[in-house]
C-alpha positions as CSV (number, residue, x, y, z in Angstrom):
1,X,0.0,0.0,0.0
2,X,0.9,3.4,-0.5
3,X,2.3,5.5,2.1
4,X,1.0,9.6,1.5
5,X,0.0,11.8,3.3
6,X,-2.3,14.7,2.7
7,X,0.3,17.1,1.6
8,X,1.2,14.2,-1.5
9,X,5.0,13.5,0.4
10,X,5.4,9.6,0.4
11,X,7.0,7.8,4.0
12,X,9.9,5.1,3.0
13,X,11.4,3.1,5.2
14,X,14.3,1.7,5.6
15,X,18.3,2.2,6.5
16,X,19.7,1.7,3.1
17,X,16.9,3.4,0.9
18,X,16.8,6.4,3.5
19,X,20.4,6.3,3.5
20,X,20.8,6.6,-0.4
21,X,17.9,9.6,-0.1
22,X,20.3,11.5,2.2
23,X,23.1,11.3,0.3
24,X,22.1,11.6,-3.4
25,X,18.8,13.4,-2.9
26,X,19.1,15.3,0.3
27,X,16.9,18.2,-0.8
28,X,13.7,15.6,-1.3
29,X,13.9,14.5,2.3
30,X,11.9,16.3,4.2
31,X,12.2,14.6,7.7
32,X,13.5,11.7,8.9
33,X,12.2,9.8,12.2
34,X,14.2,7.3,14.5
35,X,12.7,4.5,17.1
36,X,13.7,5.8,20.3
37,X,15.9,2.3,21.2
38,X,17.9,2.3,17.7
39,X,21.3,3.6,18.7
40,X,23.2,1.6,16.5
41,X,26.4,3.0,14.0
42,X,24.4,2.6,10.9
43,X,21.4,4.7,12.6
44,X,23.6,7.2,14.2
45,X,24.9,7.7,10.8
46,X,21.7,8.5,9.1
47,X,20.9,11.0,11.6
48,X,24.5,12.6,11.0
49,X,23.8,12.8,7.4
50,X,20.2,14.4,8.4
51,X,21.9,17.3,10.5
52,X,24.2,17.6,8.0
53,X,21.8,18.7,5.4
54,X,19.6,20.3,7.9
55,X,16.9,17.6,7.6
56,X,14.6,17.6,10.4
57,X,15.1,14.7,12.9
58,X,12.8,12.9,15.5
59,X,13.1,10.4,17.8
60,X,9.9,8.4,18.1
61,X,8.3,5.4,20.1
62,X,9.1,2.1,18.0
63,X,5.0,1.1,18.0
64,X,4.0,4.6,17.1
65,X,6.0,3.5,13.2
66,X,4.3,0.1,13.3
67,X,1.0,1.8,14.2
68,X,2.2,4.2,11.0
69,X,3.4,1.8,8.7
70,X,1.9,-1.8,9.6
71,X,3.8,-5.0,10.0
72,X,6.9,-3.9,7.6
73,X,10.6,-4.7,8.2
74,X,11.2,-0.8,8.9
75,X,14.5,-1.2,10.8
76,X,13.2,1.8,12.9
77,X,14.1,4.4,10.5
78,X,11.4,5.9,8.0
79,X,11.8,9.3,6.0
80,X,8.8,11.4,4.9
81,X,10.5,12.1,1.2
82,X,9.2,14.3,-1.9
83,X,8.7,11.7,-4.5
84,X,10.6,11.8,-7.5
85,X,8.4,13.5,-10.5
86,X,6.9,10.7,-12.6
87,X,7.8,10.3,-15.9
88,X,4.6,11.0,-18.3
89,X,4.8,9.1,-22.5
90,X,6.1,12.6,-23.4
91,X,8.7,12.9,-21.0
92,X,10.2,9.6,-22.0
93,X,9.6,10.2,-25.7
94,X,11.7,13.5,-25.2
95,X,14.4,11.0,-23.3
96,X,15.2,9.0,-26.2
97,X,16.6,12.1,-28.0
98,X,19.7,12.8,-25.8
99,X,20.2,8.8,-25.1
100,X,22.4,7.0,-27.8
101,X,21.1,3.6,-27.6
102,X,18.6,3.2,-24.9
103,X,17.5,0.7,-23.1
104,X,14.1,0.1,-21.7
105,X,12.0,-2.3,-19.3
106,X,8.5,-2.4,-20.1
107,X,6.9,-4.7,-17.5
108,X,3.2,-6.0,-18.7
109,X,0.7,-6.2,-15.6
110,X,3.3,-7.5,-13.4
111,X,1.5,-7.2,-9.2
112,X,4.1,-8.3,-7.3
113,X,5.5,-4.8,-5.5
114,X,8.5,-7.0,-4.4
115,X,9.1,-8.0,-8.4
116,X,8.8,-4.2,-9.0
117,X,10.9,-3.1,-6.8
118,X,13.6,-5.6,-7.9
119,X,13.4,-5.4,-11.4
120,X,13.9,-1.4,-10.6
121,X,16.9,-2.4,-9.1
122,X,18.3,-4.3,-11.3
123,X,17.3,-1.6,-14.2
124,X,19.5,1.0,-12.4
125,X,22.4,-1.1,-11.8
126,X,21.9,-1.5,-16.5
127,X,21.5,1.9,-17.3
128,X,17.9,1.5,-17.8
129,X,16.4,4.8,-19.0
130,X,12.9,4.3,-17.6
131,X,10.4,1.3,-16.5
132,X,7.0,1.1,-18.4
133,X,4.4,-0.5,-16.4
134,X,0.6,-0.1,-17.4
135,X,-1.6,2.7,-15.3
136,X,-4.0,-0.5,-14.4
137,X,-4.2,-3.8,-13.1
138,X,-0.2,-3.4,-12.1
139,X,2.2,-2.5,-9.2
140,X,3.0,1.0,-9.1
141,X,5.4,2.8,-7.3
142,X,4.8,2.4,-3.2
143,X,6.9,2.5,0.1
144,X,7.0,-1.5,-0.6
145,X,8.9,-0.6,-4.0
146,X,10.7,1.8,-2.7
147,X,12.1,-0.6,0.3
148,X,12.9,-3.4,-2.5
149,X,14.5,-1.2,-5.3
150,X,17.2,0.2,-2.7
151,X,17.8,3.5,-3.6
152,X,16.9,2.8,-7.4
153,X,13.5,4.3,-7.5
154,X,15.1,7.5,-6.7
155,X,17.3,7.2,-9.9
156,X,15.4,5.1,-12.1
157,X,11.9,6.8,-13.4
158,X,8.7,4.7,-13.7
159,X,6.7,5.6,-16.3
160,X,2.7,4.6,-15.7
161,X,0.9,4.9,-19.2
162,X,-2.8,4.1,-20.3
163,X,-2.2,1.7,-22.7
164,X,1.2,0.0,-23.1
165,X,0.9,-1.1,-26.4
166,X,0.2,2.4,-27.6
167,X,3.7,3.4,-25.8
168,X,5.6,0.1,-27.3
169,X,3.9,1.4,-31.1
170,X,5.5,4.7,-30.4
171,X,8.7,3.6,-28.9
172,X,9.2,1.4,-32.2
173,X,8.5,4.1,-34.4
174,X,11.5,5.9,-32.5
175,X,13.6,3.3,-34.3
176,X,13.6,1.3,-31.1
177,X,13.5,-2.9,-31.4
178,X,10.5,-3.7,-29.3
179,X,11.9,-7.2,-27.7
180,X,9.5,-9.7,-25.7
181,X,10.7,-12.2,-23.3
182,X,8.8,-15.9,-23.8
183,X,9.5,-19.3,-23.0
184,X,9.1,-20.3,-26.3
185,X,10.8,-17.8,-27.7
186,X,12.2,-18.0,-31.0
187,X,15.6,-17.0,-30.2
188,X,17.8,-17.5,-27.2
189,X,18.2,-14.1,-25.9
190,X,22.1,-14.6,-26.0
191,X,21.7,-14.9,-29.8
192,X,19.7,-11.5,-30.6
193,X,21.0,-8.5,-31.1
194,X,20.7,-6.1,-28.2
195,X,23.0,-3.7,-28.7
196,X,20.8,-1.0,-30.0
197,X,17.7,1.0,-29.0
198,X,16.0,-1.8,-27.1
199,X,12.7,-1.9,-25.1
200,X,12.7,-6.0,-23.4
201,X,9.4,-6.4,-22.8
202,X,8.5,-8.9,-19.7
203,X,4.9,-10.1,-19.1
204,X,3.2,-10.8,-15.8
205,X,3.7,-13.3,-13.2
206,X,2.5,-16.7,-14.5
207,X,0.1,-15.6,-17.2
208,X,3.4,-14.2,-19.4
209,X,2.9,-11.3,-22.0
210,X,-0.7,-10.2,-22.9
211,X,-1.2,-11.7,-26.8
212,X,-1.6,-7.8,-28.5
213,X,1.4,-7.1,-26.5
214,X,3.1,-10.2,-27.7
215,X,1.7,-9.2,-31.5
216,X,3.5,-5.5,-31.0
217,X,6.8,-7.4,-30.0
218,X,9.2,-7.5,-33.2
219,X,10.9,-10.8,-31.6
220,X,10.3,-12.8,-28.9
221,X,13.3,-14.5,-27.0
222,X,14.1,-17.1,-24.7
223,X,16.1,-17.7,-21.3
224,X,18.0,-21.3,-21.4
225,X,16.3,-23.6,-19.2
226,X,18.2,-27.0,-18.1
227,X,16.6,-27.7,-15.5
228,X,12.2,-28.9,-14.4
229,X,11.1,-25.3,-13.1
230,X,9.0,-23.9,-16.2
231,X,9.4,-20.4,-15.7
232,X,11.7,-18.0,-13.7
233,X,10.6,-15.6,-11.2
234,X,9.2,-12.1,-13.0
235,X,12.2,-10.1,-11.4
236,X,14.9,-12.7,-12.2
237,X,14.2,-12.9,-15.5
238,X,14.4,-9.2,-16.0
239,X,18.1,-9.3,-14.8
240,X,19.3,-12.0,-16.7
241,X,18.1,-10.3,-19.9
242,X,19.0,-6.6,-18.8
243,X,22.8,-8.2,-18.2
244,X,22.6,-10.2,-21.5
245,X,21.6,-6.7,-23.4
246,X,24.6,-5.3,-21.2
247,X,26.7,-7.5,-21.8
248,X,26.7,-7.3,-25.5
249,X,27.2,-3.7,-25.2
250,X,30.4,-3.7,-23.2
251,X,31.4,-7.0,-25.4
């Protein structure tokens, strides 16, 4: 669930991701709250950074952030943050013009927050430009995705659109190569060509690609499978084709 309050800031929770908002994004944090019995080095330290940058900082009663934020691993540390501006179609479509060879993650219906927030991870460790996801009937950004991703959805952008196929016709007529990922893929993915303006396109847990999104997909490829599992984790996956397309690039 998403964590806002009335003024539209978002609560994320935390050390590392709170950590990572201090240091790169200091200016979006707009207070940071401690449980009263977390006096540990890695705490202390996020409240140094806090002062530092003249970030408000409050010590609080450990049930009054469970009472706040529910049963969540929140380490006793949660930040009230400005959230990173969302990426609209446009903004994206004006991306690709300063970008020599992008490379996308479009992510059809996929729930999971946890497979979000991992595959955003894994997209900023790539050099991912943005994450598509569709507006609807997906995971969008939350203080679960937040926790998961690690830092990476303050770097990465998500980009929520009304109708992903629309936005995967467009990309391709940017001279992208509109890539889906499939069991029964034609190619193995370590045999296509990824090297240029890519968008890999990964469908939802267990039901897999939507058929007009798979139709819009100029290839479909494959992940080897040796073993009796009959598909990978959403999230897992993503990373082993985001490192094949990198991989190829640095090759």
């Amino acid at each position: 669930m998403s964590r806002r309050d009335s003024r539209g800031s978002e609560l994320i929770y935390g050390i590392h991701p709170i950590r990572v908002m201090l240091e790169r994004h200091a200016a979006r944090v707009v207070n940071v709250r401690l449980a009263e019995r977390r006096d540990d080095p890695r705490v202390r330290e996020i409240e140094d950074l806090a002062r530092k940058h003249g970030t408000p900082v409050q010590r609080v009663d450990g049930s009054s952030l469970k009472q706040q934020l529910g049963d969540v691993a929140h380490q006793g540390v949660v930040a009230e943050i400005a959230p990173m501006p969302p990426w609209s179609e446009d903004d994206l479509l004006e991306a690709l013009q300063s970008v020599s060879n992008p490379l996308i993650l479009a992510l059809d219906g996929v729930q999971d927050p946890h497979n979000l927030g991992a595959c955003l991870r894994t997209a900023d460790a790539c050099g991912v430009l943005a994450v598509v996801v569709p507006r609807d009937r997906a995971a969008q950004m939350n203080a679960t995705v937040r926790k998961v991703a690690a830092g990476a959805a303050e770097t990465t952008p998500v980009v929520a659109v009304t109708n992903l196929v629309r936005t995967l016709k467009l990309l391709k007529e940017a001279s992208l190569w509109v890539v889906g990922a499939d069991a029964e893929g034609a190619k193995p993915a370590h045999e296509s060509d990824l090297k240029g303006g890519t968008v890999l396109v990964l469908g939802a847990e267990g039901t897999g690609l939507r058929q007009l999104t798979r139709q819009t997909c100029d290839w479909m490829v494959r992940l080897p499978q040796l073993g009796a599992v009959e598909s990978l984790n959403v999230s897992v996956a993503a990373g082993m084709l985001l490192y094949e397309a990198v991989r190829q690039r640095i090759a």
